[in-house]
C-alpha positions in Angstrom: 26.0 22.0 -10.5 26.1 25.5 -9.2 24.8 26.6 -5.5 23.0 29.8 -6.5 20.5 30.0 -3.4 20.2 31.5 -0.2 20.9 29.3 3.0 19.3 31.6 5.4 15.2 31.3 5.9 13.7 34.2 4.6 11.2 36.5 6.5 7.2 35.5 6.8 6.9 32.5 6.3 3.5 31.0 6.6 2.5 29.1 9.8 2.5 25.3 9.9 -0.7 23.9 8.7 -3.2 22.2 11.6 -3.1 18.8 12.6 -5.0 16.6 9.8 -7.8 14.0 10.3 -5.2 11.5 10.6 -3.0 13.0 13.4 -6.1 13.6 15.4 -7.0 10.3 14.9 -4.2 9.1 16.0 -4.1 10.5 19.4 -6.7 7.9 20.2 -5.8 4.8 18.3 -2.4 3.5 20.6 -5.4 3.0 23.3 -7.8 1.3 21.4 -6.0 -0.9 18.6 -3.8 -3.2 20.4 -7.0 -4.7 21.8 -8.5 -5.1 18.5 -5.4 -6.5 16.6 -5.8 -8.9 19.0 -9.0 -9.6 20.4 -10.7 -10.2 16.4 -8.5 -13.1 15.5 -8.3 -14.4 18.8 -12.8 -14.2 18.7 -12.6 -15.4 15.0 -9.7 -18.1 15.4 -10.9 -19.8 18.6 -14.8 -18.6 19.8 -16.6 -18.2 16.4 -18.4 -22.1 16.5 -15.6 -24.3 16.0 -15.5 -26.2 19.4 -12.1 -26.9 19.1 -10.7 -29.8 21.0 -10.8 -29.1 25.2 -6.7 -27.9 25.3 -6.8 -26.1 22.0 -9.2 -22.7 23.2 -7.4 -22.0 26.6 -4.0 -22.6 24.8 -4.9 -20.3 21.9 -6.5 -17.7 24.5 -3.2 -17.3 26.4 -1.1 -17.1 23.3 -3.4 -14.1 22.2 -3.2 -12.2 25.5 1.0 -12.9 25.6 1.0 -10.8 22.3 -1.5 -8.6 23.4 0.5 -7.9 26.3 4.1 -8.0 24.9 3.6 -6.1 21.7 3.4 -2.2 23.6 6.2 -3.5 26.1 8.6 -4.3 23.3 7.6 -1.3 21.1 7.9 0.8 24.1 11.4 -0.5 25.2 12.3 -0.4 21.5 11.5 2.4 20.4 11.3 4.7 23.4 13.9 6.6 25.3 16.2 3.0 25.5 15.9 2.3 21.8 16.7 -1.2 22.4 17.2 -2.7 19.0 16.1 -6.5 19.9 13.0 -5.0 21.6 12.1 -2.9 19.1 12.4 -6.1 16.3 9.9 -8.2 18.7 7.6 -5.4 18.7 7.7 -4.7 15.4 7.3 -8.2 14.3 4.3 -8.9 16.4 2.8 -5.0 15.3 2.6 -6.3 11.5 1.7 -10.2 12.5 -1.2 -8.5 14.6 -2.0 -6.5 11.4 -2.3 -9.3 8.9 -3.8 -11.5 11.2 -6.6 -8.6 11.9 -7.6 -8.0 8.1 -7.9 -11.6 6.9 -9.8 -12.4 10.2 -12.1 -9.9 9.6 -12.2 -10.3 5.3 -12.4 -14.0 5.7 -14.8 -14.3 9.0 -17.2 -12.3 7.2 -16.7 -13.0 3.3 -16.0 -16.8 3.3 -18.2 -17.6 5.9 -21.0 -15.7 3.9 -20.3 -17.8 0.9 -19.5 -20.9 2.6 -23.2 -20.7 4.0 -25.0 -19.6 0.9 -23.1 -22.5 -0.5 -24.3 -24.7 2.3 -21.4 -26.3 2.5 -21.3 -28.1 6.1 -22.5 -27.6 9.3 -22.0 -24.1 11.4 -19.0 -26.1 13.2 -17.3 -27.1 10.1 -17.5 -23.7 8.2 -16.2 -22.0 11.6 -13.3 -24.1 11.2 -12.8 -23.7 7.4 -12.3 -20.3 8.1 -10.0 -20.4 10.8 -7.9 -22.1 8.8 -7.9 -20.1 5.7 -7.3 -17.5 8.3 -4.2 -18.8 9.3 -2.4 -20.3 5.9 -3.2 -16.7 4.2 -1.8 -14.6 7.1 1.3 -17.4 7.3 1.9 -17.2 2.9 1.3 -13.2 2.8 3.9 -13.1 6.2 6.7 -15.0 4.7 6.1 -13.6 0.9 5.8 -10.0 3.1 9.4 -10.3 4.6 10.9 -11.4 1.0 9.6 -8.7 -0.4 10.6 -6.3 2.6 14.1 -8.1 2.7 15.0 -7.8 -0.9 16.8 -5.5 -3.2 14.1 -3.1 -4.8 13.3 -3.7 -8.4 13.8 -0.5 -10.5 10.8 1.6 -11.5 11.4 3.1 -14.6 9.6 5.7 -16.6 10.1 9.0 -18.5 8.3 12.2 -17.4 8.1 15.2 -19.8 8.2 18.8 -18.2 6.7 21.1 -20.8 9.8 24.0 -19.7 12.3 21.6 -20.0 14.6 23.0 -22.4 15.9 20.2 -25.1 19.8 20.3 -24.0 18.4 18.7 -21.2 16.4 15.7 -22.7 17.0 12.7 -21.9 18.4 13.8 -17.8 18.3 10.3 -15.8 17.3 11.1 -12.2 17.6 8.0 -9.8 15.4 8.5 -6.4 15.7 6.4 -3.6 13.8 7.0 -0.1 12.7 5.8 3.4 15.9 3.3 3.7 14.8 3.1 7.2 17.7 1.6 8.4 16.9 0.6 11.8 17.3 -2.1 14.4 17.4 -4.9 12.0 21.0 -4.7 10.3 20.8 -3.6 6.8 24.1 -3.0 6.1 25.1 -5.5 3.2 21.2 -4.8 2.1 22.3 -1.1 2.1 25.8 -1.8 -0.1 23.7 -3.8 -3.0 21.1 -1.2 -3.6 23.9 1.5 -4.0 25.4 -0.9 -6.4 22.3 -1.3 -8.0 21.8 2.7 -8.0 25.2 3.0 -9.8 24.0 0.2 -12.6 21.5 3.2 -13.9 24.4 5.6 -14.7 22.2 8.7 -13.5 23.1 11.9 -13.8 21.5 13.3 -10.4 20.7 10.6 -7.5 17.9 11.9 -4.7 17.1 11.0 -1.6 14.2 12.4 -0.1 14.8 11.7 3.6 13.8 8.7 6.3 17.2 7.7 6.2 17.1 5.5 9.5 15.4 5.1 12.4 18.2 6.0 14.9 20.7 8.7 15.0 23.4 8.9 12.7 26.1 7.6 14.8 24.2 4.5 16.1 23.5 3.8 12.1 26.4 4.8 10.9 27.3 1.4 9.5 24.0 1.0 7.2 24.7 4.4 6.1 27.9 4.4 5.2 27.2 2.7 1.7 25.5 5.7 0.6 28.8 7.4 -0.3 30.1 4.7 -2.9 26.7 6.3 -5.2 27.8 7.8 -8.0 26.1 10.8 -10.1 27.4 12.1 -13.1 26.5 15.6 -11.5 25.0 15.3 -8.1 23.6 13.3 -5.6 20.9 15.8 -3.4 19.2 14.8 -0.2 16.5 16.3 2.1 15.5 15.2 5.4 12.3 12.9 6.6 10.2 13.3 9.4 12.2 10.6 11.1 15.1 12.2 11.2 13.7 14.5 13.0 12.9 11.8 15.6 16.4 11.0 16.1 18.7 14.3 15.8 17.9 15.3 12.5 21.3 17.4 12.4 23.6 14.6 13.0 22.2 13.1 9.5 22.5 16.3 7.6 25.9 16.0 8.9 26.6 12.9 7.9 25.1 12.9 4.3 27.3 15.9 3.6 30.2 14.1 4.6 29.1 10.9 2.4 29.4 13.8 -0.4 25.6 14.4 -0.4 24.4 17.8 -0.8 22.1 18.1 1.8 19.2 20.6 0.3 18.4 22.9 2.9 15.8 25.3 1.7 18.0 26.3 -1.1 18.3 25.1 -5.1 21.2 24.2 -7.0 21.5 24.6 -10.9 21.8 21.7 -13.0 23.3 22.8 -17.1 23.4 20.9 -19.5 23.1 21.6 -23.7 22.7 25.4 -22.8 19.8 25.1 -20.7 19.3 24.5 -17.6 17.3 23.0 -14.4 16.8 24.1 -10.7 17.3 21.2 -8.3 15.3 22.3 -5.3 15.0 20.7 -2.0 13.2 21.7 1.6 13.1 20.4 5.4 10.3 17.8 6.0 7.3 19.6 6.9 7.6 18.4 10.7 10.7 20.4 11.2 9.3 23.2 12.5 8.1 21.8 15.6 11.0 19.7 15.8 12.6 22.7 17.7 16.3 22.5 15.9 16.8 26.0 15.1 16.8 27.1 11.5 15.2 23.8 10.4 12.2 24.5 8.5 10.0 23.4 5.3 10.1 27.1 3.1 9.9 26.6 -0.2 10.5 30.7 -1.0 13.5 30.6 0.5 14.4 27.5 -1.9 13.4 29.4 -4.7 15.3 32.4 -3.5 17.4 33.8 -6.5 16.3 31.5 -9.1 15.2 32.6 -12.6 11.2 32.1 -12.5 11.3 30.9 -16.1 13.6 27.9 -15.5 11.8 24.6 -14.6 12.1 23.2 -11.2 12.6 20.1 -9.9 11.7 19.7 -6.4 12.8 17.4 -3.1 10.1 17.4 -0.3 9.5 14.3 1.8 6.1 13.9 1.8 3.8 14.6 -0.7 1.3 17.1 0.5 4.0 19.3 0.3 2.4 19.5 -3.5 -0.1 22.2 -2.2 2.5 24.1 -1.7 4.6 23.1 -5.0 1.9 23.6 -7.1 0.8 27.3 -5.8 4.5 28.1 -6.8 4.0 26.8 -10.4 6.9 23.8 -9.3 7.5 21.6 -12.5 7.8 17.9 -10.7 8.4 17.7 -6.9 10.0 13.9 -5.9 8.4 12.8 -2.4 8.2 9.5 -0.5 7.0 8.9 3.1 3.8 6.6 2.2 5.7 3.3 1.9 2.2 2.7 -0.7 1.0 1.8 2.5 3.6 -1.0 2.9 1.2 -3.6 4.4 -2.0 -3.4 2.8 -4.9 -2.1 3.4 -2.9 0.4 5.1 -3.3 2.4 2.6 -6.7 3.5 3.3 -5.2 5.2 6.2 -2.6 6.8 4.4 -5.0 8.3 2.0 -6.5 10.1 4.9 -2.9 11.9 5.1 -1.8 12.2 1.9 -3.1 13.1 -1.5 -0.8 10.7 -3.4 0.1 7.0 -2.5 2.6 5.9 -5.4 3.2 6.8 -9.0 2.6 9.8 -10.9 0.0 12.4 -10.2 -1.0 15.7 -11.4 -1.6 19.0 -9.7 -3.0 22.3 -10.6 -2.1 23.3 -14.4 1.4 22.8 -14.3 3.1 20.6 -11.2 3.6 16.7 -11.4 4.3 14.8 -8.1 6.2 11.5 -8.0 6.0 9.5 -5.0 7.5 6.5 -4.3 6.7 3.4 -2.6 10.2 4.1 -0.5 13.5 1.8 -0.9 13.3 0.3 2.6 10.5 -0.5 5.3 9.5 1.1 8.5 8.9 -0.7 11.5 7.2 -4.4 10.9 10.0 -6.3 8.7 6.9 -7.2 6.0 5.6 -5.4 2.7 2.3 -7.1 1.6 0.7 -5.6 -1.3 3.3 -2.4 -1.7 6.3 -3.3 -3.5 9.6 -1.7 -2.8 11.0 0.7 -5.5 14.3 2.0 -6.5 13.2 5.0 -9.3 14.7 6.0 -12.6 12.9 9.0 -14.2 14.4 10.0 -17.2 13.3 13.8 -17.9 11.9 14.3 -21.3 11.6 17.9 -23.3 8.7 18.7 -25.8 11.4 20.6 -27.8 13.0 19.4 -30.4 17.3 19.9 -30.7 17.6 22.2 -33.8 19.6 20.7 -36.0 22.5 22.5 -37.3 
């Protein structure tokens, strides 16, 4: 690998793009959706018709309004200025019960109970109470089969991706991507050592990680981290930050990753040769840098690019994937992102649409650029993943050119 680029921003660049849909949105939604996490199941489970025994309402009622009332405390004392970790679990835990407990109430209170009456299949009382029991064994099964799937080692993804500028001594490149390890308040660490191991079964010639390393600064997750320097490349392992390290002194974990022996991909490429040809390995800032306020931390992509050949394929690192826009306006061969977790319980995803123009997989964008965005390695927040599989990725880069033979 040769460092080739420029480390310095370059002049101009563009502004950063207005708030989306989503973010507006979101201003308003910490007001209104505790309430209704809670208050739907609470109306479906317990004063929907099923005249539950004379203890069973009240009892029900006052375990509602406990989590009503103790999920913002712990997420607030977790994940606000005291970042206590036991907190922040509780809240977390209760955010994604709350969440699973809201869709089936509301997919179940109005589908089953339709079809349950069109059936007609008991009395009012009896179908009330069919449904608050489906209610609660689905959210129970999709909660314990969510926190396997959350808790495990990701399976590998693989699949080959052909880049029509991809010279043939390159054919064959195996790129390993992991991103959004999260590592956070619930320990991780021995979690963290087996999927390096199984990142080093692949044998890849360049590992990536495209940011959302941890939730927590670099010294408070040290330990979980630390793994990430037993990865082996045959030529490099790259990384580019996430928005949340931008939450939690984004500097420090730049820091850290170099030390691990991670070449932190600052706005600047690095040249990949193999077979007498050659790839650029590009990687930016997350988009949010900017008004993070670290100075010198910014997404800009020319100054990336700065010094490259324009005829050489590039292979780009940016966090989240409508950084594509961007990619794709520069004629970017394949950009690697994470950040949407697919949505990581579902229908989350719905919301993440809203955001982003990719969820998982392979997509296409103006005549030449593919994306690749993965489901992310790790979890954020609520231990669970319903519906939105974890992913470690192995893309093995394929040329339309043939080797001539000699």
């Amino acid at each position: 690998m040769t460092d080739t680029s420029n480390t310095r921003p370059a002049e101009g660049e563009a502004q950063a793009p207005r708030p989306s849909r989503l973010h507006r949105l979101m201003r308003y939604i910490p007001l209104i959706a505790p309430v209704l996490l809670w208050a739907v199941p609470c109306w479906v489970l317990l004063y929907a018709g099923q005249h539950w025994p004379p203890a069973v309402t009240p009892a029900g009622t006052a375990l509602f309004v406990l989590g009503l009332i103790c999920m913002p405390l712990a997420m607030v004392r977790g994940h606000g200025r005291r970042q206590r970790d036991r907190a922040a679990i509780v809240g977390d835990t209760l955010l994604g019960t709350s969440w699973v407990l809201f869709t089936w109430s509301v997919l179940l209170g109005v589908l089953l109970r339709f079809a349950l009456t069109v059936a007609g299949v008991g009395e009012s009382q009896d179908r009330a109470r069919i449904v608050a029991w489906a209610v609660l064994g689905v959210t129970t099964v999709l909660l314990v089969w969510g926190y396997a799937e959350a808790r495990r080692v990701p399976r590998v993804r693989r699949l080959d991706v052909q880049l029509p500028r991809l010279g043939a001594g390159l054919d064959g490149l195996r790129v390993a991507l992991i991103t959004d390890t999260h590592y956070g308040p619930l320990d991780r660490a021995r979690w963290s050592a087996r999927v390096c191991e199984t990142v080093n079964t692949l044998e890849a010639d360049l590992v990536c990680h495209t940011g959302d390393i941890a939730d927590g600064t670099a010294e408070r997750r040290r330990a979980q981290a630390a793994p990430l320097g037993t990865v082996r490349a045959t030529r490099a392992r790259v990384y580019v930050t996430g928005n949340h390290e931008y939450y939690s002194e984004a500097q420090g974990w730049v820091d850290l990753m170099d030390e691990l022996g991670w070449e932190p991909l600052r706005n600047r490429h690095l040249l990949l040769e193999r077979g007498g040809d050659t790839l650029v390995v590009a990687g930016v800032d997350d988009v949010t840098a900017e008004s993070s306020g670290l100075a010198g931390h910014r997404a800009h992509l020319a100054g990336a690019l700065n010094g490259a050949d324009p005829d050489l394929p590039v292979l780009l690192l940016a966090h989240q994937p409508k950084f594509v826009d961007r990619a794709a306006a520069a004629g970017i061969d394949l950009q690697l992102s994470g950040h949407t977790h697919g949505g990581q319980i579902w229908p989350f995803h719905h919301l993440v649409r809203l955001d982003q123009p990719a969820l998982a997989g392979l997509s296409h964008h103006g005549p030449r650029t593919l994306l690749y965005t993965s489901r992310g390695t790790g979890f954020w927040g609520p231990p669970f993943r319903v519906f939105a599989p974890s992913e470690i990725t192995l893309l093995v880069l394929r040329s339309p050119h043939l080797a001539t033979a000699p």
